[in-house]
C-alpha positions as CSV (number, residue, x, y, z in Angstrom):
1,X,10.2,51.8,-31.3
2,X,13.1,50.3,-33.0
3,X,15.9,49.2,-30.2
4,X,19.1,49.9,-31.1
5,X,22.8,48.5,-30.1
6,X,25.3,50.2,-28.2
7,X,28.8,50.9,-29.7
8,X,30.1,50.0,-26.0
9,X,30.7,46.9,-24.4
10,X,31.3,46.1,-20.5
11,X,33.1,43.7,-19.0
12,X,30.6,43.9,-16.1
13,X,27.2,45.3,-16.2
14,X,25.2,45.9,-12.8
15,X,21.3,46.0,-12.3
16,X,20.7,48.6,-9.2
17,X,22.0,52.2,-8.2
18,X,20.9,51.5,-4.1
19,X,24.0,50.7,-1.6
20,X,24.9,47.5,-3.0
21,X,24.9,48.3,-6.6
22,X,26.6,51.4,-6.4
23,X,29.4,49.7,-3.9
24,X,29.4,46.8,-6.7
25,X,30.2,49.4,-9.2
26,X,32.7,51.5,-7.2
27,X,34.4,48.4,-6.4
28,X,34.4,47.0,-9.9
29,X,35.5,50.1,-11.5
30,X,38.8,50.3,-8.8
31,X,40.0,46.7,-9.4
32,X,39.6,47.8,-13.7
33,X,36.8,46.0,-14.9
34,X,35.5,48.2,-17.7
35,X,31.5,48.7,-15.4
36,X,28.1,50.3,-16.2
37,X,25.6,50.8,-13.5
38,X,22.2,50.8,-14.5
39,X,19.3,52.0,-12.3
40,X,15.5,52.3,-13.7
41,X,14.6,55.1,-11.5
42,X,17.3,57.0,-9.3
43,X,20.1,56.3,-6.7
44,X,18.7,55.0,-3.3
45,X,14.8,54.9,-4.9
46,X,14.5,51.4,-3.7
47,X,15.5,50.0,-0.2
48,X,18.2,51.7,0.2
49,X,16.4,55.4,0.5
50,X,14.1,53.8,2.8
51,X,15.4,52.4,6.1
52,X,16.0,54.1,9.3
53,X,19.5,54.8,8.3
54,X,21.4,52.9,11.7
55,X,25.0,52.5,11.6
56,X,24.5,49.0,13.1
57,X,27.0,47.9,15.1
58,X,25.2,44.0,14.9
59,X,23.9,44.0,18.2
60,X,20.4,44.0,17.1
61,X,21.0,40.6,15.9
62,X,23.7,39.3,18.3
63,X,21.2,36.9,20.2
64,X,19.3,35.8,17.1
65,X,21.5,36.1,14.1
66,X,25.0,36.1,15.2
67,X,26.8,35.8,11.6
68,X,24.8,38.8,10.3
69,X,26.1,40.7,13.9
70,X,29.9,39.8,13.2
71,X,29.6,41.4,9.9
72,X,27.7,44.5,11.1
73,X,30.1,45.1,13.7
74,X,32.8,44.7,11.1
75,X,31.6,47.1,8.5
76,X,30.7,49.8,10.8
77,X,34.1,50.3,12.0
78,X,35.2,50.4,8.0
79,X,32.6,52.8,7.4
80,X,33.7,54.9,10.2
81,X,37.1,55.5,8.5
82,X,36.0,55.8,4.7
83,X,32.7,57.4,5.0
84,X,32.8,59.7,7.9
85,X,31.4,62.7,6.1
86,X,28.1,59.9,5.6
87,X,28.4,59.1,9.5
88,X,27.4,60.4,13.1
89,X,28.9,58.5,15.9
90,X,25.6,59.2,18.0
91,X,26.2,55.7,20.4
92,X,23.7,53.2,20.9
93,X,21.8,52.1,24.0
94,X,19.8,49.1,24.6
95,X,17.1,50.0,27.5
96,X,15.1,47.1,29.3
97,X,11.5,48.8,30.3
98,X,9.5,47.6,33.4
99,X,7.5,45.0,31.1
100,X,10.8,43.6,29.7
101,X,12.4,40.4,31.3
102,X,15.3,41.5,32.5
103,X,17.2,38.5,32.3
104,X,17.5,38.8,28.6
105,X,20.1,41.5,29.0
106,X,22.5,39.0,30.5
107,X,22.7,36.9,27.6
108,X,22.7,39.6,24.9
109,X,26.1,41.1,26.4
110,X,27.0,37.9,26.5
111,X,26.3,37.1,22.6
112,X,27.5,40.5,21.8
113,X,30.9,39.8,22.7
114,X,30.8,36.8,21.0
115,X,30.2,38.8,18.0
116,X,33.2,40.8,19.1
117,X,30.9,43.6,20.1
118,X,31.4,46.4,23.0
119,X,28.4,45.8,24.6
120,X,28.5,46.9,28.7
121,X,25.8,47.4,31.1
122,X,25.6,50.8,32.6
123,X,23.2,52.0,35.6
124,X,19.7,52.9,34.2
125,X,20.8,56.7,36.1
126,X,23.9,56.8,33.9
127,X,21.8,56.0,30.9
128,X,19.2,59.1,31.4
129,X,22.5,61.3,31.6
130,X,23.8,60.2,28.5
131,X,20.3,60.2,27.0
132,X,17.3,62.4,28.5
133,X,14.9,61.5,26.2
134,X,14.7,57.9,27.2
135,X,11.8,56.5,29.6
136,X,12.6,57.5,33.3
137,X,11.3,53.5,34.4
138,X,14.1,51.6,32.0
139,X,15.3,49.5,34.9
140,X,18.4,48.0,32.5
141,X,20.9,49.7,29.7
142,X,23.5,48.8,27.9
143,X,25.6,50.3,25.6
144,X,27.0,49.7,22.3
145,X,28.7,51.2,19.0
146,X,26.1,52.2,17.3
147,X,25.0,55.5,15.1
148,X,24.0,57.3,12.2
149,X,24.4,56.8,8.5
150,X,22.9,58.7,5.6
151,X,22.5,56.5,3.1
152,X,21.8,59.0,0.4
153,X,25.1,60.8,0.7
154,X,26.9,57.2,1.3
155,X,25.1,55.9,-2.1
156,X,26.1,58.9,-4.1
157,X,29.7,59.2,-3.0
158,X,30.2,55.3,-3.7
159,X,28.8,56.3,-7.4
160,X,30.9,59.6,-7.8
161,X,34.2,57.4,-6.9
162,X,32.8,54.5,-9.2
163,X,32.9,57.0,-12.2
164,X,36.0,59.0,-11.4
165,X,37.1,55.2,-11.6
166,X,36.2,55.2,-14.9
167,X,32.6,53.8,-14.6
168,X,29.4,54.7,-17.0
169,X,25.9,55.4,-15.1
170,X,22.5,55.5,-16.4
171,X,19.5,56.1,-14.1
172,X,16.3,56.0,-15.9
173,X,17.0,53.0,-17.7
174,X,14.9,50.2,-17.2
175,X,16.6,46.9,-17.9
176,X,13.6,44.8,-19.9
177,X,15.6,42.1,-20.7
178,X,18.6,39.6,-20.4
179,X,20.4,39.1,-23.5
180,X,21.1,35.5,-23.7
181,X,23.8,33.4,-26.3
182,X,22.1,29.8,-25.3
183,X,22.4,29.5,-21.8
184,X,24.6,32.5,-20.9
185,X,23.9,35.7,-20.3
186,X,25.8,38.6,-22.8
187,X,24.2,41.8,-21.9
188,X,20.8,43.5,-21.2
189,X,18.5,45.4,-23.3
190,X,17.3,48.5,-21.5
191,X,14.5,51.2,-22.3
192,X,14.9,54.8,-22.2
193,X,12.2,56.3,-19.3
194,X,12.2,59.8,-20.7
195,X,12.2,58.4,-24.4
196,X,10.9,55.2,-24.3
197,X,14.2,54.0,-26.7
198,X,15.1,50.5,-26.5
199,X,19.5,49.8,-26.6
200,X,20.9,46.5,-26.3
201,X,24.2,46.8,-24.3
202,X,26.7,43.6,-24.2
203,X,29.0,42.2,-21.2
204,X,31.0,39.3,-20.1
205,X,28.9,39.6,-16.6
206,X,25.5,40.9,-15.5
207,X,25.2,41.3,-11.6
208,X,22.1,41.4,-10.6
209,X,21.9,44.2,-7.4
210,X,18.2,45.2,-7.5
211,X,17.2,44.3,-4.3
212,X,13.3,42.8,-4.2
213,X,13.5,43.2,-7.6
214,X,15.8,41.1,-8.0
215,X,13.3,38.5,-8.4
216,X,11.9,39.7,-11.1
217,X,15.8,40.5,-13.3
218,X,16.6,36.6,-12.7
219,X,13.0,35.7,-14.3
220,X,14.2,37.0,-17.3
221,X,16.9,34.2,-17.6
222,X,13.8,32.0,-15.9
223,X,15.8,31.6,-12.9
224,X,13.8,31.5,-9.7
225,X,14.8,33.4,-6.5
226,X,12.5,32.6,-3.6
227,X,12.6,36.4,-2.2
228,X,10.6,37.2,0.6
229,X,9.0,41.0,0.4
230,X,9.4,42.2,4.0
231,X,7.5,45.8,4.7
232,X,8.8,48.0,6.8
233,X,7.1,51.1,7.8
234,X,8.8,54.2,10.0
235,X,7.6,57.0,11.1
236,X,10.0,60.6,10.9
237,X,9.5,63.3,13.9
238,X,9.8,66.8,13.4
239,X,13.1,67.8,15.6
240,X,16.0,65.7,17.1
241,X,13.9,64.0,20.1
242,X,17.4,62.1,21.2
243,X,21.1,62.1,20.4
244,X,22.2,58.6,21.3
245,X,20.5,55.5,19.2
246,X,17.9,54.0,21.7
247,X,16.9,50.8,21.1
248,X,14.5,48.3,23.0
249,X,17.0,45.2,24.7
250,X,14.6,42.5,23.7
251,X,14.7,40.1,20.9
252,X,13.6,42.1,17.9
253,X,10.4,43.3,17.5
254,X,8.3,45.9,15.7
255,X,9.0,50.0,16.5
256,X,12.0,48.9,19.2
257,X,14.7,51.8,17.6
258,X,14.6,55.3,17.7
259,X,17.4,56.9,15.6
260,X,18.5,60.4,15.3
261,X,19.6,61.7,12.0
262,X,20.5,65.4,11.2
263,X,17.6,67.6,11.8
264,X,14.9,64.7,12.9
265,X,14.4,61.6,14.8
266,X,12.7,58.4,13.3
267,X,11.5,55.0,15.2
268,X,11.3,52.0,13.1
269,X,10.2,49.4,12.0
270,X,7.5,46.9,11.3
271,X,7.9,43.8,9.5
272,X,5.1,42.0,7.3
273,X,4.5,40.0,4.5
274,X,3.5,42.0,1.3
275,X,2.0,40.7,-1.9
276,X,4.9,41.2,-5.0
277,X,3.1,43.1,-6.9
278,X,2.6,46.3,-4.4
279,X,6.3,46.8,-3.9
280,X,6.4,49.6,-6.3
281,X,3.7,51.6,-4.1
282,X,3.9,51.1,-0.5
283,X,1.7,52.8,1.9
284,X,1.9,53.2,5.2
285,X,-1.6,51.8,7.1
286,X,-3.1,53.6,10.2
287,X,-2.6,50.6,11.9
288,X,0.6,50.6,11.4
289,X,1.5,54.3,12.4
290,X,-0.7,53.5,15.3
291,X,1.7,50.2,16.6
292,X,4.7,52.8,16.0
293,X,3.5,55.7,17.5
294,X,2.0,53.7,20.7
295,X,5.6,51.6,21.0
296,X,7.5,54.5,20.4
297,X,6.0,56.3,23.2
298,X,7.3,53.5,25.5
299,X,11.1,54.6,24.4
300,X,10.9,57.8,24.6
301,X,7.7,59.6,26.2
302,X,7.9,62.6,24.6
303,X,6.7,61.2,21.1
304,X,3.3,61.4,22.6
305,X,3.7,65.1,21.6
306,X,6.1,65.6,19.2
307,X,4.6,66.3,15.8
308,X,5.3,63.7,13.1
309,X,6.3,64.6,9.7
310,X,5.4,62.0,7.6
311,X,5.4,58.3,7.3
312,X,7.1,56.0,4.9
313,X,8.1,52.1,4.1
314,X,10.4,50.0,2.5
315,X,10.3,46.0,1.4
316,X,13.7,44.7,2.5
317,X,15.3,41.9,0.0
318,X,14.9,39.0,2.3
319,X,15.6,35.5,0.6
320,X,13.6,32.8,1.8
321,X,13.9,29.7,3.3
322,X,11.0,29.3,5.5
323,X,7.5,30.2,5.8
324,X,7.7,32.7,8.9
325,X,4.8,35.7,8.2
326,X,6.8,38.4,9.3
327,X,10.3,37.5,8.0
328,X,12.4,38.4,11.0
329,X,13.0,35.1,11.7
330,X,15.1,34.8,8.0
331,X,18.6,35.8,8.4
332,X,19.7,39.2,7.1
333,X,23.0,37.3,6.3
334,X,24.2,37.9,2.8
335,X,23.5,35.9,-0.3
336,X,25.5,36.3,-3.3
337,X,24.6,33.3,-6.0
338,X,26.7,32.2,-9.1
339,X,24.0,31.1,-11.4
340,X,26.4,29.0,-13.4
341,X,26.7,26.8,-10.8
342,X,23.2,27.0,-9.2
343,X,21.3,27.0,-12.5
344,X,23.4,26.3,-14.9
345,X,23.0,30.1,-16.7
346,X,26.9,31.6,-16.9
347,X,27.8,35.0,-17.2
348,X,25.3,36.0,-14.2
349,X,25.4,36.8,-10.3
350,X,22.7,37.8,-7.9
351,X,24.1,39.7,-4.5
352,X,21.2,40.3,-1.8
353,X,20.1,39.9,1.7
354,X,22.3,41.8,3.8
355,X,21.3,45.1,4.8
356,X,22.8,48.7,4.5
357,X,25.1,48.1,6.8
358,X,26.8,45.5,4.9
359,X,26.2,46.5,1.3
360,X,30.3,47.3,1.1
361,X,31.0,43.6,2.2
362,X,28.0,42.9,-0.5
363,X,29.9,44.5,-3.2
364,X,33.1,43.2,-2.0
365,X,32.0,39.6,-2.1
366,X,30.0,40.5,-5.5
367,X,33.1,41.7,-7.5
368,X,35.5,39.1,-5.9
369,X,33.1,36.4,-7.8
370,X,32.7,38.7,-10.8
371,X,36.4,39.2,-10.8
372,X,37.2,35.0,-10.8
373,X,35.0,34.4,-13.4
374,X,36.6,37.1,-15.0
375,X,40.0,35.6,-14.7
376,X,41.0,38.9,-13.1
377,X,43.5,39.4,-10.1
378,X,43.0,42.6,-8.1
379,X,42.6,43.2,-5.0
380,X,39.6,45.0,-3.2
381,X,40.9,48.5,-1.8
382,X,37.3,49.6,-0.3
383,X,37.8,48.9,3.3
384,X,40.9,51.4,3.2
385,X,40.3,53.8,0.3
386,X,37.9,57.0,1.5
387,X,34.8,57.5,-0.3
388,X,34.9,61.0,-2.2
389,X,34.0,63.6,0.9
390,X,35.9,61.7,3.4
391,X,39.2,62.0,2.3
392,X,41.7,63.4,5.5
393,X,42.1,67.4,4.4
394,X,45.8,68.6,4.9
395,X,47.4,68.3,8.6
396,X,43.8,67.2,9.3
397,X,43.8,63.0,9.4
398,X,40.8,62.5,11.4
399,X,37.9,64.4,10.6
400,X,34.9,65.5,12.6
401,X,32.4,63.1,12.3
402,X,29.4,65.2,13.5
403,X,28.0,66.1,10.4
404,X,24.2,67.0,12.2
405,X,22.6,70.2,11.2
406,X,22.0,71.1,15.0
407,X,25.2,72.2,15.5
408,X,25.6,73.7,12.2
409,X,25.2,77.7,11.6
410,X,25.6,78.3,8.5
411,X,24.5,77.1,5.1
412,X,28.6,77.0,4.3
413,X,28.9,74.6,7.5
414,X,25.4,72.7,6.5
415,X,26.9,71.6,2.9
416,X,30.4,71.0,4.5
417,X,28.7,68.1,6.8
418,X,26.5,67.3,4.2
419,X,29.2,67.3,1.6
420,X,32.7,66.5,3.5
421,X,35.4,68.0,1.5
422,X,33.3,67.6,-1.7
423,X,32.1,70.8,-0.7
424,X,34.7,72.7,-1.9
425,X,33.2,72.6,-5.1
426,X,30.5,74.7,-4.2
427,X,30.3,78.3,-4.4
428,X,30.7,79.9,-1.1
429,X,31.1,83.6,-2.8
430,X,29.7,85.9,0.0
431,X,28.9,88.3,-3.1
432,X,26.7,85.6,-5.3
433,X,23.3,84.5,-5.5
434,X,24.7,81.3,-4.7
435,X,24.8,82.0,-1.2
436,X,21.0,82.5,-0.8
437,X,19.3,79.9,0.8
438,X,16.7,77.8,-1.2
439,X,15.7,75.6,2.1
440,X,15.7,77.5,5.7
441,X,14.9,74.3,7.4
442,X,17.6,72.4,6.5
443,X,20.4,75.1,5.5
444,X,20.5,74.5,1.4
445,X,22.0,77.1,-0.9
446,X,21.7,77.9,-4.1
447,X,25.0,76.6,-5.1
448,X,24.5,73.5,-3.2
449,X,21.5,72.9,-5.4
450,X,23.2,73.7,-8.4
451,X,26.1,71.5,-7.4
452,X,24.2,68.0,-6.7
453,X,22.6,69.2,-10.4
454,X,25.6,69.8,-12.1
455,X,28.1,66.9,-10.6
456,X,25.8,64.7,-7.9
457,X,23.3,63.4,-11.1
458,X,20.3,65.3,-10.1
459,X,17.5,65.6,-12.9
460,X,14.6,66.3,-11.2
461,X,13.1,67.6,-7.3
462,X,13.3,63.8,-6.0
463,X,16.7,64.1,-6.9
464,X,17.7,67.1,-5.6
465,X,15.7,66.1,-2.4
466,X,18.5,63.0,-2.3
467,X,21.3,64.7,-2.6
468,X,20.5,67.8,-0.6
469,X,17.9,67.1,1.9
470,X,16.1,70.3,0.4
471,X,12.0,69.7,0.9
472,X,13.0,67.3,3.9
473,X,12.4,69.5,7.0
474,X,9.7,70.7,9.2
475,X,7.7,71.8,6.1
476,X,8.2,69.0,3.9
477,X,9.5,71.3,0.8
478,X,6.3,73.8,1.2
479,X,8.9,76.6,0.0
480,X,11.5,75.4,-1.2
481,X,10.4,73.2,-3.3
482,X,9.3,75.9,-5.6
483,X,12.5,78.0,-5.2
484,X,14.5,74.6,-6.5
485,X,12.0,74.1,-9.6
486,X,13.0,77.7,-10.8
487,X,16.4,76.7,-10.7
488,X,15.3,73.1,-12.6
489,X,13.5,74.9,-15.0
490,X,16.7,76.6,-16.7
491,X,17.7,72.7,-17.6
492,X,14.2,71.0,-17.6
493,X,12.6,73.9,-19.6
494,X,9.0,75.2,-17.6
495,X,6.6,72.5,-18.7
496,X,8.6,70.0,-17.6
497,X,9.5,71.4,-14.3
498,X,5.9,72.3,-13.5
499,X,4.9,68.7,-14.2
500,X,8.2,67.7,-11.7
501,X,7.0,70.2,-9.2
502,X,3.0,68.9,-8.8
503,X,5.2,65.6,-8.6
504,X,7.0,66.2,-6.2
505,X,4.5,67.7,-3.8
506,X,1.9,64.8,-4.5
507,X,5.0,62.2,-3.2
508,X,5.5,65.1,-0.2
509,X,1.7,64.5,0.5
510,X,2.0,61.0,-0.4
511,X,4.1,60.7,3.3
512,X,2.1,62.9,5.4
513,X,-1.5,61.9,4.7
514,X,-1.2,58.8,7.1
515,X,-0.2,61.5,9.9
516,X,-2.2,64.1,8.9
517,X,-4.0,65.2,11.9
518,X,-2.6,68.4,14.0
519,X,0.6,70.7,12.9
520,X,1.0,68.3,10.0
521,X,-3.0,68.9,8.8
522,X,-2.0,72.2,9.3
523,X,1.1,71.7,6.5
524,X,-0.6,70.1,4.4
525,X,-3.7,72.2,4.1
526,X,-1.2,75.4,4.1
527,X,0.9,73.9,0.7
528,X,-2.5,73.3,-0.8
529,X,-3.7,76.5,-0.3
530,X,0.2,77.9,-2.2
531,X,0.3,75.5,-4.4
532,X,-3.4,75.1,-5.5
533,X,-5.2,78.2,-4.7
534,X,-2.0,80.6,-5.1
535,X,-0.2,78.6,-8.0
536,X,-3.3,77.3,-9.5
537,X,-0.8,73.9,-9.8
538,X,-4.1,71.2,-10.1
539,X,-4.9,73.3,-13.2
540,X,-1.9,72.8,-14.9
541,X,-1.0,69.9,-17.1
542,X,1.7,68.6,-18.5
543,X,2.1,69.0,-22.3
């Protein structure tokens, strides 16, 4: 097909719609650089939609990795101002178990203070009052500033303000090449998903935000990046098993946090070594579910018999610099490179490392670079400017932060935490069919749907599922899922949305066949029997 060249020029183009791109763009679009962000799948497919969403506040790396804790605890208290509709300020603990050497704890206060930190030790009794679920034999706690974060909502609101900022989007847009004018970069070339049409778009800067793929962008100016692709695999648990972050005081190891977020709890991670070219399909081994599951169980007991939901991993954008198997000995520090000077290619930046805690101080750094080679003076407004949904509402200046469905009634209330004051663009006519609910498990409306269709960039279930958390509660979008595909199909047409739908619930099954055995067997036999024997969906193809 013939590629053709876009009437529009940027004076900044950025590769990747997770955290750090969308941040990049956000803050690139409010200091007036003309911006496009371009994503070859959709917001938060990529790490960013795939960690254990902790509002780290650094401690976790306050012993081993104390720049990447000064940051953490840094950026959590920004995000705790300008995303609060994105955050739940659950508190942390770190628990020392019986097997644990309890000496450790003295020097992690210690180098959590250093990091600037609150970090205090607490009787173990004190700690099973301010968190039940936690093992009854801990024989150390402390506590610190940590929480919850939802980096889908935090993603999308960063890309809603970048394009109220004036900034262009395109998710489904694979970027196949760097355009190059000898040894500097001009613009990308970028096919079409959907149509498979080739455009050639032109900028004074490329940034380069794609995370582990980023490897793979710089190739195309034959720069090498030594990444290193670190898997992570979590495992997600039916109901809320704790309301305070509980996390193992140790130095860090695999399945040693156990977060709570909205209507579940999840305990994370692993860390391994994984070939490049399996990025784009990771599975979660029985192995691994077994090292969770078993580890877990030493947090919190009750895991033992909690019914799991589903499994899933991500490869975090570690660069290298040694040889370590597992990677958790490589800094999570961030790494923003000026090609020019490293390689000798202008008009081309690379920002990774880091984590999703930092990806605001990412962008920040990102666009200061972009903005000196630029020759552009502007200051960055990020760290004080609320993200759309968390602006203060009149003669209310500090808004509730506890945005979990738990304590939520309504599906008016649900999109309100989900949506902070976003959400009053969605119908709540008591009189409409808006106000039917499309998910019972996690409290989505019709409207709500509509809206994340209509304003939030949602084309498709995946989508949806992002914006929403429609198909992401006890059964893993069994119901709704279908109901939401009706409502597609009016902008999709039917083929199209019965190809989305068969889709979607291969990726649901995609997550629970490593736990299948029990309540979850039980799910995943009962959507079968809907969606194959009811639905006749494995007979239908796409045309």
């Amino acid at each position: 097909m013939n590629e053709r060249k876009s009437p529009k020029s940027y004076d900044v183009i950025i590769i990747g719609a997770g955290a750090t791109g969308a941040g990049t763009a956000r803050d690139c679009a409010m200091r007036g650089l003309s911006t496009l962000l371009v994503e070859r799948l959709d917001f938060t497919a990529g790490a960013t939609g795939r960690n254990h969403g902790l509002l780290h506040s650094g401690a976790r790396y306050a012993v081993t990795d104390q720049e990447s804790a000064t940051e953490c605890i840094k950026e959590n208290m920004i995000l705790r101002r300008v995303a609060r509709h994105c955050v739940e300020e659950t508190g942390g603990l770190f628990v020392t178990l019986p097997e644990d050497d309890l000496a450790y704890q003295k020097l992690f206060i210690e180098q959590c203070q250093k990091a600037g930190i609150d970090a205090k030790a607490i009787d173990p009794k004190e700690a099973l009052r301010l968190e039940p679920a936690v093992n009854k034999d801990i024989i150390g706690a402390v506590t610190v500033p940590d929480g919850a974060v939802d980096p889908f909502r935090l993603t999308v609101a960063n890309v809603v303000d970048a394009r109220r900022h004036g900034a262009d989007v395109l998710t489904y847009h694979e970027v196949v090449r760097l355009v190059m004018d000898g040894p500097r970069v001009v613009g990308v070339e970028v096919r079409d998903a959907k149509t498979g049409e080739k455009t050639v778009i032109e900028s004074k800067l490329v940034i380069n935000a794609a995370g582990i793929w980023g490897h793979g962008v710089a190739a195309k100016a034959g720069i090498t990046i030594n990444m290193f692709p670190a898997k992570g695999a979590l495992l997600i648990f039916g109901h809320r098993v704790n309301n305070v972050v509980i996390n193992r005081c140790r130095k860090p190891a695999d399945a040693d946090i156990l977060v709570p977020g909205d209507t579940i709890s999840l305990i994370g991670t692993t860390s391994s070594r994984v070939p490049y070219d399996s990025v784009d399909n990771m599975e979660v081994t029985q192995d691994e579910v077994d090292i969770l599951l078993s580890e877990g169980c030493k947090i919190a007991p009750s895991l033992a018999y909690t019914r799991i939901l589903r499994a899933y991993a991500g490869v975090r954008p570690l660069i290298a610099s040694d040889n370590d198997p597992s990677g958790r000995s490589i800094s999570r520090g961030i790494v923003c490179l000026d090609h020019a000077q490293r390689d000798g290619v202008e008009g081309f930046i690379t920002i990774s490392g880091g984590k999703l805690m930092t990806y605001r101080l990412m962008a920040q750094w990102a666009t200061d670079m972009a903005c000196r080679k630029l020759g552009v003076v502007a200051k960055c407004e990020t760290a004080d400017k609320p993200l759309p949904g968390s602006e203060p509402e009149q003669g209310d200046k500090v808004r509730s932060t506890k945005a979990h469905i738990i304590e939520l009634s309504t599906e008016q209330r649900a999109s309100l935490g989900r949506h902070g004051t976003m959400a009053d663009e969605i119908s709540f006519d008591d009189n409409t069919a808006d106000d039917a609910l499309v998910c019972e498990c996690e409290q989505v409306s019709v409207g709500e749907i509509k809206y994340a269709i209509e304003k939030l960039h949602a084309n498709n279930l995946v989508n949806v599922r992002r914006r929403t958390r429609m198909g992401m509660g006890t059964c893993q979008g069994g119901i709704c899922s279908c109901r939401t595909s009706a409502i597609l199909a009016k902008k999709l047409g039917d083929k199209a949305a019965l190809a989305d739908l068969k889709s979607f619930v291969n990726e649901r099954w995609k997550g629970m066949r490593p736990v299948a055995w029990g309540q979850t067997l039980v799910e995943a036999n009962f959507m079968a029997w809907i969606y194959e024997g009811v639905c006749g969906l494995d007979k239908n193809e796409q045309k």
